[in-house]
N, C-alpha and C positions, 0 to 999 in steps of 0.2 A: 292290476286288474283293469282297469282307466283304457290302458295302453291297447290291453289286450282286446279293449272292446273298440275302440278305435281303429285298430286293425281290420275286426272283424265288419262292421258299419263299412268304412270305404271299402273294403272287398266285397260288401253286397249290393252296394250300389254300383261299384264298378263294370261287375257281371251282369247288372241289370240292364246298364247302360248298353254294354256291349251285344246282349241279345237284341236288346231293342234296334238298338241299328243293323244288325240284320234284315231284321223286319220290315221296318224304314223303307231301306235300299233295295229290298224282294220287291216291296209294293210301288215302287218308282217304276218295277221294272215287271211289273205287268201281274205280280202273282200277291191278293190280299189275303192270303191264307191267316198269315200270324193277325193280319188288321180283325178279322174275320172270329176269330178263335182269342181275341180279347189278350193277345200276347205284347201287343204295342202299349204298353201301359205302364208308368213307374211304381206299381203295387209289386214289392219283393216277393209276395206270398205266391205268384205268379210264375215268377221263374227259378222258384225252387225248385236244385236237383239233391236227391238225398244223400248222393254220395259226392256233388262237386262241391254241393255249396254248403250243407254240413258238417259228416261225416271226415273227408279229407284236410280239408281246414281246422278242424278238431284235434286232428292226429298231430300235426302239422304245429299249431299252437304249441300242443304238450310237448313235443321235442324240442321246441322253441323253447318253450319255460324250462324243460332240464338242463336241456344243454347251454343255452345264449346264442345259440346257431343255425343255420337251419333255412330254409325257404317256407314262405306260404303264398300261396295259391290254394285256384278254386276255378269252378266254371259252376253256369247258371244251367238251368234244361232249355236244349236247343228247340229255337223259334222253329216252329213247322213253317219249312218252304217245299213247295210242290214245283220240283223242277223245270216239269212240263208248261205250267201255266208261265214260266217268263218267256220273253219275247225271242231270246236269244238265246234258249237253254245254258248249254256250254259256257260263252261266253259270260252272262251276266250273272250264273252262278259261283263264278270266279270274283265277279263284283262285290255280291253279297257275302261270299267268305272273307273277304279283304275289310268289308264294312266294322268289323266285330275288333280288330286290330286294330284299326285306325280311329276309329272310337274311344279306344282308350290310351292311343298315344297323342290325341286331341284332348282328353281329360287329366293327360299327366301334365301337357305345355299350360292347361287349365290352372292347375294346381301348382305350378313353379311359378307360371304369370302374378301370383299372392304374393310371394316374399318380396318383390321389392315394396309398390305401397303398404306391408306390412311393417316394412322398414322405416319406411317414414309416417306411418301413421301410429304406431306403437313404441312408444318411450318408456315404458315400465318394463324391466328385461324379463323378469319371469311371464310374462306375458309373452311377447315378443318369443320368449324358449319355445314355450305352449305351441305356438304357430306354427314358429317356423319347423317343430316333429310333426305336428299334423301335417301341415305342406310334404314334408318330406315323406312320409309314410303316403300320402296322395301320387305323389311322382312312383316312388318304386314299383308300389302294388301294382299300377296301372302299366308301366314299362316292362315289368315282369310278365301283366299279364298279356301283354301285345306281345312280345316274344315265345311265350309259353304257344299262344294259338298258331301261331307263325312258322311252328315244329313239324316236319313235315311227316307227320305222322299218324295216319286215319284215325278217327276223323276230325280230326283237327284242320283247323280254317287250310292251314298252308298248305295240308295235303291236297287238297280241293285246287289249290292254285297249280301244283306240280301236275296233278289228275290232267289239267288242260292242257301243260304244256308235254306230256311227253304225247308221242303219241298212242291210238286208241288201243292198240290192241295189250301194251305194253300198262294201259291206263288202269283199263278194265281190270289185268291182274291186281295191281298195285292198291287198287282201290277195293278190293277180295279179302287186303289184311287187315282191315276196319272193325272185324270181328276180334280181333283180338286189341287196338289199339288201346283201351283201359291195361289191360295187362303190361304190354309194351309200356305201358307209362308210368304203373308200380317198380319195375324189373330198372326203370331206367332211375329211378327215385330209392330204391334200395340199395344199387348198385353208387349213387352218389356221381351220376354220369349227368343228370340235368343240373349239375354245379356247375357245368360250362358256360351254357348261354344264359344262366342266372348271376353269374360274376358279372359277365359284357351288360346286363341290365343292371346292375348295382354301378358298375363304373361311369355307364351312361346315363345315370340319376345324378353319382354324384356331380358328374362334369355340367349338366344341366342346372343346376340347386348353386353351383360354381358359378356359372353365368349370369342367372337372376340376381344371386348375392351380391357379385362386381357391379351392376347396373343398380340397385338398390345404392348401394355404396355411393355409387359416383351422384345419384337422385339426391344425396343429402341424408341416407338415412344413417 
């Protein structure tokens, strides 16, 4: 149960992080909508969505708990950004979609940067176990969730970035399949086809969690 609520804690703060930088990075760039509407803020209660950050997560657990398998993920309710009001529409709304991923692959090198001083600052091993899962459940979730937005699949961050590069006429369709995009993300979570880029984020924690630990290691710990 412990576990389970640790899970859930880092992935609600993780999504919060990640909407906020949105936010952030909109208002650098000319548009204070989310500053404005009280979205720039670490209150969770804020950027709860009832199906990313509840409901999916929920389901998600339970299979976890039956099985011992399984992904979790979530997403927060997206920060209102008013396209029009950045400087650079196009362009810096590619910024701002990008901001949400990197946030929390900033949050995962966050959370691996722990295990070494953890290593030498903690000498009781149960202790030290303690840690170094929370550290680790920190890296995944956050790795997992930069790849999850990364999916180029409306409206998800990475489609936004694809949106710019192809071009417009080709965009405008592409970005038309936005309305089904939730769908597209059950069909691809039932079918067990988002186990691809969620493997390459497991391998890429643990080779990360690998490197902290060598460096700990050689720190003396």
């Amino acid at each position: 149960m412990f576990t389970l609520f640790l899970i859930i804690a880092i992935l609600f703060f993780s999504v919060m992080i990640h909407e906020c930088a949105h936010g952030v990075v909109a208002l650098l760039f000319g548009d204070d909508t989310a500053k404005r509407e009280g979205r720039l803020s670490l209150n969770i209660v804020r950027h709860i969505d009832l199906v990313g950050t509840i409901i999916l997560p929920l389901i998600l657990l339970s299979l976890y708990r039956m099985t011992g398998s399984g992904i979790i993920f979530g997403w927060a309710k997206p920060v209102p950004v008013r396209v029009g009001r950045l400087r650079n529409p196009a362009r810096d709304y590619t910024f701002v979609s990008l901001a949400g991923p990197l946030s929390n692959i900033v949050l995962a090198l966050a959370f691996a940067s722990v295990l070494p001083f953890s290593m030498m600052v903690l000498k009781e091993q149960g202790i030290l176990l303690s840690m170094a899962r929370f550290i680790s459940y920190g890296v995944k979730i956050n790795i997992i969730l930069a790849m999850f937005n990364l999916l180029p699949i409306p409206p998800l961050d990475g489609s936004h970035v694809l949106a710019y590069l192809l071009p417009y006429p080709l965009s405008v369709r592409y970005q038309q399949i936005a309305r089904y995009g939730i769908i597209i993300v059950f069909i691809l979570i039932l079918t067990d086809t988002l186990k691809y880029p969620f493997l390459l984020a497991d391998y890429l924690s643990r080779t990360l969690l690998g490197w902290m630990y060598s460096v700990g290691f050689l720190l003396g710990g």
